[in-house]
C-alpha positions as CSV (number, residue, x, y, z in Angstrom):
1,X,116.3,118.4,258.4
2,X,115.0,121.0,261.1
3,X,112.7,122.8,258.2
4,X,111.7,119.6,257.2
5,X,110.5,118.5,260.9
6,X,108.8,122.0,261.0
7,X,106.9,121.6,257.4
8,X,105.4,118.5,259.4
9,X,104.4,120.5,262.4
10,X,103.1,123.5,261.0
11,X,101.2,121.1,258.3
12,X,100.0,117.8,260.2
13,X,97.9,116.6,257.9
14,X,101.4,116.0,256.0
15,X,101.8,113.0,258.6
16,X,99.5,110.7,257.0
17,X,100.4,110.9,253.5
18,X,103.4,108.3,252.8
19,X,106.9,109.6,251.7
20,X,106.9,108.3,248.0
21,X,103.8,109.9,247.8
22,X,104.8,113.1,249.4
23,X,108.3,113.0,246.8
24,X,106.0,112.6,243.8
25,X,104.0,115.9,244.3
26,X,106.3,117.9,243.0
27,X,107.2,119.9,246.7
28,X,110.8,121.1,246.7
29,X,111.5,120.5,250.0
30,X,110.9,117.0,250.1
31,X,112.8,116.3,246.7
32,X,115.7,116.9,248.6
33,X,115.0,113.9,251.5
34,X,115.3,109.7,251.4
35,X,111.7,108.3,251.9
36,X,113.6,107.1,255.3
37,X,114.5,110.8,256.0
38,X,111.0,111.7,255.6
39,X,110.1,109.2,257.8
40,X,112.7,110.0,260.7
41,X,111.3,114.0,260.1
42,X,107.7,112.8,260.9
43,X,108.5,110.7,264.1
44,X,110.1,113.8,265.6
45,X,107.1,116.0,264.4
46,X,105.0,113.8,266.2
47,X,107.4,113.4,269.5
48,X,107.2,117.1,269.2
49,X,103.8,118.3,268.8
50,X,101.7,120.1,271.8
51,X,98.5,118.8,270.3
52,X,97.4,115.4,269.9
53,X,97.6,114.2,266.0
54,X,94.8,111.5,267.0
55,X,92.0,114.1,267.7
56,X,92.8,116.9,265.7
57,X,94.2,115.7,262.2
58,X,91.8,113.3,259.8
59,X,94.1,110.7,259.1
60,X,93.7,108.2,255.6
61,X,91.7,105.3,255.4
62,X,92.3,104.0,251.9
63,X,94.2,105.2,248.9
64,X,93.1,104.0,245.0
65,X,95.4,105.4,242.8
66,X,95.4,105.1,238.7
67,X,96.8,106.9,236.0
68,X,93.6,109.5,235.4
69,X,93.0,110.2,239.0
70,X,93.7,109.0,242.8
71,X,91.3,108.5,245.5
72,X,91.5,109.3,249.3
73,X,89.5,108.0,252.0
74,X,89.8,110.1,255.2
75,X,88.3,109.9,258.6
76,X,88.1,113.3,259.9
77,X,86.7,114.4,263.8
78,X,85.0,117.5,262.5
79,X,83.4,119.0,258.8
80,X,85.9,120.0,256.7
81,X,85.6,123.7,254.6
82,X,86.2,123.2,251.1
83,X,90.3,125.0,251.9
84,X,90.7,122.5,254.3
85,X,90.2,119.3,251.7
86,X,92.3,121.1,249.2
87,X,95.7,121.5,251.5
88,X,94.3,117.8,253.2
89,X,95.3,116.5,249.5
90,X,97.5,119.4,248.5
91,X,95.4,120.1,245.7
92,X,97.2,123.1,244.5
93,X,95.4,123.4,241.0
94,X,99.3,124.0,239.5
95,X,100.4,120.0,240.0
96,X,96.7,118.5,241.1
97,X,93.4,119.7,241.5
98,X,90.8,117.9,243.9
99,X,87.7,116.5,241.8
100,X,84.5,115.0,243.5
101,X,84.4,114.8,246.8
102,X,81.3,112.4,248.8
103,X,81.2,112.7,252.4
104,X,79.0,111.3,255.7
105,X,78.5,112.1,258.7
106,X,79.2,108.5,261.2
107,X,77.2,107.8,264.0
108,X,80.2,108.1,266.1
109,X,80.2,111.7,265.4
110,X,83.3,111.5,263.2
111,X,83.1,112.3,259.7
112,X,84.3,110.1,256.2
113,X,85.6,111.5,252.7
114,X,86.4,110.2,249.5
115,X,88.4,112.8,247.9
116,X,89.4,112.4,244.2
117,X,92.6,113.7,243.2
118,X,92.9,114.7,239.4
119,X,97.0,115.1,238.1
120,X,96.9,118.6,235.9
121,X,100.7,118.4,234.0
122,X,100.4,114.8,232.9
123,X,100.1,113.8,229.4
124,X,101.0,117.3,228.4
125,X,104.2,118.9,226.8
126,X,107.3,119.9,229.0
127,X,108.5,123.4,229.0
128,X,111.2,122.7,226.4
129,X,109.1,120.3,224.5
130,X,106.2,123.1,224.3
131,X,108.9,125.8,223.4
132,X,109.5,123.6,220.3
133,X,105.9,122.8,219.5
134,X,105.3,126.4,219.6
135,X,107.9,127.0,217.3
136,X,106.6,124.5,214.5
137,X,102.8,125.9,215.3
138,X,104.1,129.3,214.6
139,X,106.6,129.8,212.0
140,X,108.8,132.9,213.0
141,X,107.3,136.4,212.5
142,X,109.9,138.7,211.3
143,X,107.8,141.8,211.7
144,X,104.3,142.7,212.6
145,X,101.8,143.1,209.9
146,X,102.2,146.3,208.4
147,X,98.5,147.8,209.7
148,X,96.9,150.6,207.8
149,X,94.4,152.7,209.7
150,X,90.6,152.3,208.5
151,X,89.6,155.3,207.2
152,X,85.7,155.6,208.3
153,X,82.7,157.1,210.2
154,X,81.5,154.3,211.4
155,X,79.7,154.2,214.7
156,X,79.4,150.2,214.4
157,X,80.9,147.9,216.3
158,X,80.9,143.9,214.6
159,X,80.8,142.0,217.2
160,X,81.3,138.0,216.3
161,X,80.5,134.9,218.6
162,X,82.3,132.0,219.3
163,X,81.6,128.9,221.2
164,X,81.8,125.4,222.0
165,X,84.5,124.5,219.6
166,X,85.3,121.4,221.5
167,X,88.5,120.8,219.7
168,X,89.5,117.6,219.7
169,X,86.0,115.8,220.5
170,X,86.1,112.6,218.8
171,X,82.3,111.5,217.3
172,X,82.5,107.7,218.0
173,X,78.7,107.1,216.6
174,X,77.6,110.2,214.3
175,X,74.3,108.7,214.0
176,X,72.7,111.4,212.0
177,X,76.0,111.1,209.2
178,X,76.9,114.8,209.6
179,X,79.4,116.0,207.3
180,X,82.7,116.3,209.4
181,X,85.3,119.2,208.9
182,X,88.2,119.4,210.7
183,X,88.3,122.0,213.0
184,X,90.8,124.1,210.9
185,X,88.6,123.9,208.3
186,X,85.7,125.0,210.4
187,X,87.6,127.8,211.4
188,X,88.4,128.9,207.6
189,X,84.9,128.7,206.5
190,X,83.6,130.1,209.7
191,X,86.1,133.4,208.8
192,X,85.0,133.4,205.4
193,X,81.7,133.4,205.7
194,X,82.0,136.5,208.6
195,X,84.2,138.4,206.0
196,X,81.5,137.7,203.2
197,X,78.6,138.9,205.3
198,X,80.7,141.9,206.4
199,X,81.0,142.7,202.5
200,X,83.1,146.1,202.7
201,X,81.9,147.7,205.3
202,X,84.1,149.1,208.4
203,X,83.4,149.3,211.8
204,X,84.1,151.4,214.7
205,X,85.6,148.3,216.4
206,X,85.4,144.7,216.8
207,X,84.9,141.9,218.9
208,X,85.5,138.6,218.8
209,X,83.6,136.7,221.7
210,X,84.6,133.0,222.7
211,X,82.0,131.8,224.9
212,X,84.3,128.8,226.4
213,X,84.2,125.2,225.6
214,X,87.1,125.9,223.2
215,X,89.0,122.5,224.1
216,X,87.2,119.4,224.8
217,X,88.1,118.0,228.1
218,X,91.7,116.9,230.4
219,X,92.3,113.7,229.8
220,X,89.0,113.0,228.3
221,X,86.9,114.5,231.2
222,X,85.7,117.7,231.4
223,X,87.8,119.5,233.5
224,X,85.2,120.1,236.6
225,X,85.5,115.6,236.6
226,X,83.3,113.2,236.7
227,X,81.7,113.7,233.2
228,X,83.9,111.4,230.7
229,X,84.0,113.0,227.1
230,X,85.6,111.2,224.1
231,X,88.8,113.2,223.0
232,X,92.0,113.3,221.3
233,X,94.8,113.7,224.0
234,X,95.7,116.7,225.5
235,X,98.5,118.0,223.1
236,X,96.5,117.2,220.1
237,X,93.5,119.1,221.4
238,X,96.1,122.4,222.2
239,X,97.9,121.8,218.6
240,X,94.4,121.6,217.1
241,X,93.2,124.6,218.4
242,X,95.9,127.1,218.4
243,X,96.2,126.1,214.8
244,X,92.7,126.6,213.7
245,X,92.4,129.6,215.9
246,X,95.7,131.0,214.4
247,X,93.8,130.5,210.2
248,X,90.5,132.7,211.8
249,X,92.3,135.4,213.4
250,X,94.7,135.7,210.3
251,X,91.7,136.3,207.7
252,X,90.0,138.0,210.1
253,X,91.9,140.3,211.3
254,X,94.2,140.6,208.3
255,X,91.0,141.7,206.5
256,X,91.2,145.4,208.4
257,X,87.3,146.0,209.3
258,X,88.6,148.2,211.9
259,X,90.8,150.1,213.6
260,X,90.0,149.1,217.5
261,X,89.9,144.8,217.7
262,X,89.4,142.8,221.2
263,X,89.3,139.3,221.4
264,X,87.2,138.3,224.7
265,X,88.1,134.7,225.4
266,X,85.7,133.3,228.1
267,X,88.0,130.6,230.7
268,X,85.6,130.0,232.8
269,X,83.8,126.8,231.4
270,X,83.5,123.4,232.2
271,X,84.9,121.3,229.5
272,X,88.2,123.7,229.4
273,X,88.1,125.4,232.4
274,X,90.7,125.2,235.6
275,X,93.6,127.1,233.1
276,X,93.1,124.4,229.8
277,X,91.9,126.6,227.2
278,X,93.7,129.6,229.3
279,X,97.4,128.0,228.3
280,X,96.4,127.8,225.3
281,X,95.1,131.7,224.5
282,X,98.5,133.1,226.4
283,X,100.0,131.3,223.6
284,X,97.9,132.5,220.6
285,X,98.3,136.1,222.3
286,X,101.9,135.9,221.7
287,X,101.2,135.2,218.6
288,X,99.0,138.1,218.1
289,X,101.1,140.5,219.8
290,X,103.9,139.7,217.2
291,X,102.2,140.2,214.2
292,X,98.9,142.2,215.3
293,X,99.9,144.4,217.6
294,X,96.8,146.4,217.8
295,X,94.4,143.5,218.7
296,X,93.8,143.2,222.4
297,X,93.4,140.0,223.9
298,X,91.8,139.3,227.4
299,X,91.3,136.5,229.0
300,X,87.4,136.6,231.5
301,X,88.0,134.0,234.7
302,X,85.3,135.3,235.9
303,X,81.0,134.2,235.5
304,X,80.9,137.1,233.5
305,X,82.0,139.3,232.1
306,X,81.3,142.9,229.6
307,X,81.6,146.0,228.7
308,X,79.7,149.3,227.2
309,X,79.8,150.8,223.4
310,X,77.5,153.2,223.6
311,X,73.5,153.0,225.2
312,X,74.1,148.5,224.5
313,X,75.7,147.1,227.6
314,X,77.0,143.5,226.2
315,X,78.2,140.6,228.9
316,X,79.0,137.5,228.0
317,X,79.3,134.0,229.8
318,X,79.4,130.1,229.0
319,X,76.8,129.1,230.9
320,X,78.0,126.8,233.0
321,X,81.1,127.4,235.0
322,X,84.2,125.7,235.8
323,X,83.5,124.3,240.1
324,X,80.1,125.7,241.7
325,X,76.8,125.9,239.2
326,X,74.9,122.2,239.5
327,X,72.6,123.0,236.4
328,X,73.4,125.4,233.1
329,X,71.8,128.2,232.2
330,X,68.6,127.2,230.6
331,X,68.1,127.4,226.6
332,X,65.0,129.6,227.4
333,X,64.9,132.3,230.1
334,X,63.2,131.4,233.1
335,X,62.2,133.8,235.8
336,X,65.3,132.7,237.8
337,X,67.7,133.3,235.3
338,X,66.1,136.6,234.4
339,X,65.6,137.8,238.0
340,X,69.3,136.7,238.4
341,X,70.5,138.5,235.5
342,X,68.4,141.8,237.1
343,X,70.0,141.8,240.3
344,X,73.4,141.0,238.1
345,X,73.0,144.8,236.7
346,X,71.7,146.5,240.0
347,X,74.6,145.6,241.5
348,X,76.8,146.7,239.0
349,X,75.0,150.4,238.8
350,X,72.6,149.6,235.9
351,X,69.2,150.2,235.3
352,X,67.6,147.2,233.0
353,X,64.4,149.4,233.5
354,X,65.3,151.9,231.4
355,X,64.2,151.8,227.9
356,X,66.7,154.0,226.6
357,X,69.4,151.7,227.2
358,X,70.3,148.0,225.7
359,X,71.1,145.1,227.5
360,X,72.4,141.8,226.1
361,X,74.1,138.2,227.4
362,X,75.6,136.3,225.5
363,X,75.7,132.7,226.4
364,X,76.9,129.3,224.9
365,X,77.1,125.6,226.7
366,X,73.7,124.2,225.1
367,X,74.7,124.2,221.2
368,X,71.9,125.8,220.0
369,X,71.0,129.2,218.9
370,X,67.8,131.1,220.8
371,X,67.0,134.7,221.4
372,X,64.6,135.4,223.9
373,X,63.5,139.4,225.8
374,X,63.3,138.5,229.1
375,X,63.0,141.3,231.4
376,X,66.6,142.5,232.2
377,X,67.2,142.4,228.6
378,X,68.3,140.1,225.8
379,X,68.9,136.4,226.1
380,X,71.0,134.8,223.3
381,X,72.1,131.5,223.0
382,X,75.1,130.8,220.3
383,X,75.8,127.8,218.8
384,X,78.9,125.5,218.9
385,X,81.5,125.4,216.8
386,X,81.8,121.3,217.0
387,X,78.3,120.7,216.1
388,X,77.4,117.1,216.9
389,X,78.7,114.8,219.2
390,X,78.1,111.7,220.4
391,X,76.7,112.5,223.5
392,X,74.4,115.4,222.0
393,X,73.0,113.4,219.3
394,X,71.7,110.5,221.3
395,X,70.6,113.4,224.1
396,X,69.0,116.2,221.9
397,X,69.0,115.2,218.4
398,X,71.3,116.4,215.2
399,X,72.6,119.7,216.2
400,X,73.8,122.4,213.3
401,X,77.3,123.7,213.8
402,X,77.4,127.6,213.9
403,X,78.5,130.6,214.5
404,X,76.6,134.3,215.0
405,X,77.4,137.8,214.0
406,X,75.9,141.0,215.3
407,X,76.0,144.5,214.4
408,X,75.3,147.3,216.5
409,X,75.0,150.7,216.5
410,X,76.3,153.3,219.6
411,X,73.1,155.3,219.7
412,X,70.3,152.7,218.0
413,X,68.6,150.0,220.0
414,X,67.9,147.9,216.2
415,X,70.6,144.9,216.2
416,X,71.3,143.2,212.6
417,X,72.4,139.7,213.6
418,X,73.2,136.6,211.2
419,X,73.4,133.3,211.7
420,X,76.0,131.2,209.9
421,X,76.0,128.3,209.6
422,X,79.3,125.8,209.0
């Protein structure tokens, strides 16, 4: 009872949020307590407190709550920093994760927020009931794939793009009667169509990019909030994709274009952002450890990120992030994003001035495929995987699903790339 009473004086802003409540988010230390307990705990926080509650703590106005997310009014006697909302609502991004937040300033000098609250674990498998899942997704792997080395001289590197799979988006109008594939069939044709281009040539290494995007959205919202998306529920989206991501990586792969294989998976996005599509690559790289055990798997939580083969310095991003960019990156290059993109490389020890050397982003987020030589460099835009949807036909018209290989050599500027379409 003592380290309860001291939870509620060391965290006052505990005081004002009502025992069921408190029991519900998933704290171990209040698990153990009666709502009444709870209750008894906070009147002797208060009796015991040096500081007055009244001035110093915002205390809660109004409380909404519904299955998809919970709102809190608070009135609070000073701004709040961003931290200071997140432990106001305990938004731990593990159990919840704060969404939109509006605020004023009173005339009384007192400030107001609305603070959404957005459950992460619901509607999603347990631990035992994903252990199982896993199990039926991925049929036990008695032994890696016996690997042979590629014999070659290649100084190539294959380096194939991925993005906006949206698995899982449901098309509710299709008002330009695409054909639809399921996304495992995507996925085959997509690998397919990479080895077919690739004919029987072998590279120095290879790397698969995926630009982010690659589930739909958290309870049919994108995962930043606010921005409703139609989808199949969250365990059909991760069963969808892990499958279809499993039948690429298997011809791929298993096809043995090179010795040296990374799979760059961007997390930072903002339909599956905030750990979604990260579950669900820590999965897939248990899978590939198991039976490719020379393929390495990382996972970019970052804005950007890249890396060097030779004079080409490649980076790669979605194009819009997961909690602080208001706009995307634009489909054509404008002096911001260029100068941007500039000062990216100077700070990192690069020189986009010299002519000797090659410098490329990679970029998903608007579906469409662009290439544009802006002044740090090369601008590329890849298409998406899904194709249309609903919302991008009636906003930008029918939109080709697609993905894009390059090929590049160490010591050659000249870049072969290939569109393909699915």
């Amino acid at each position: 009872m003592q380290e309860l009473v001291d939870k509620f004086i060391e965290n006052p802003n505990l005081l004002h949020i009502s025992s069921g409540k408190l029991i519900n988010r998933g704290n171990k230390i209040f698990k153990d307590f009666s709502p009444e307990q709870i209750n008894e705990a906070k009147v002797e926080a208060r009796n015991r407190s040096v500081e007055p509650l009244v001035s110093t703590t915002p205390f809660l106005k109004e409380a909404k709550e519904n299955d998809k997310e919970s709102v809190y009014t608070y009135i609070s006697q000073k701004a709040l920093s961003p931290k200071e909302l997140d432990d106001l609502v305990q938004a731990d991004n593990i159990n919840f994760r704060r969404g939109q937040t509006w605020y004023k300033q009173n005339s009384s000098g007192t400030w107001t927020y609305s603070i959404s609250v957005i459950p992460l674990l619901k509607n999603f498998y347990s631990e035992e009931e994903l252990r199982t899942r896993l199990k039926e997704l991925f049929p036990k792997q008695s032994s890696p794939l016996k690997f042979t080395p590629v014999s070659t001289n290649s100084e190539n590197a294959l380096i194939v793009l991925l993005s906006d799979d949206h698995a899982g988006a449901v098309n509710t109008t299709n008002i330009f009667n695409s054909t639809v594939l399921s996304y495992e069939e995507k996925m085959e044709l997509a690998a397919k169509k990479v080895l077919l281009k690739v004919g029987k040539e072998k590279f120095e290494e290879l790397h698969i990019i995926s630009l982010g995007d690659q589930l739909n959205g958290w309870n049919s919202l994108t995962t930043r909030g606010g921005h409703e998306v139609k989808s199949l529920s969250n365990k059909e989206q991760f069963d969808i994709y892990v499958k279809g991501r499993k039948i690429f990586y298997d011809l791929v792969i298993g096809a043995n274009v090179s010795n040296t294989v990374y799979i760059r998976e961007v997390e930072n996005s903002n339909h599956s952002g905030l750990g979604f599509s990260y579950m669900a690559n820590q999965y897939l790289k248990m899978y590939l450890e198991a039976k490719f055990p020379h393929v390495i798997l990382e996972s970019m939580t970052e804005l950007i990120g890249g890396f060097d083969f030779g004079i080409h310095t490649i980076m790669y991003t979605h194009g819009k992030d997961e909690t602080y960019m208001k706009r995307p990156m634009p489909l054509i290059a404008d002096p911001k994003t260029d100068l941007f993109m500039f000062q990216y490389l100077n700070n990192r020890n690069y020189n986009p001035s010299d002519k000797t050397k090659s410098y490329t982003l990679y970029k998903g987020d608007l579906h469409q495929f662009s290439i544009q030589k802006p002044k740090f460099g090369r601008y590329v835009n890849v298409p998406s995987i899904t194709g249309n949807t609903d919302y991008s036909d009636a906003n930008y018209g029918d939109t080709e699903a697609g993905i894009l290989v390059e090929i590049i050599n160490k010591y050659c500027k000249d870049i072969d790339t290939k569109l393909l379409s699915l």
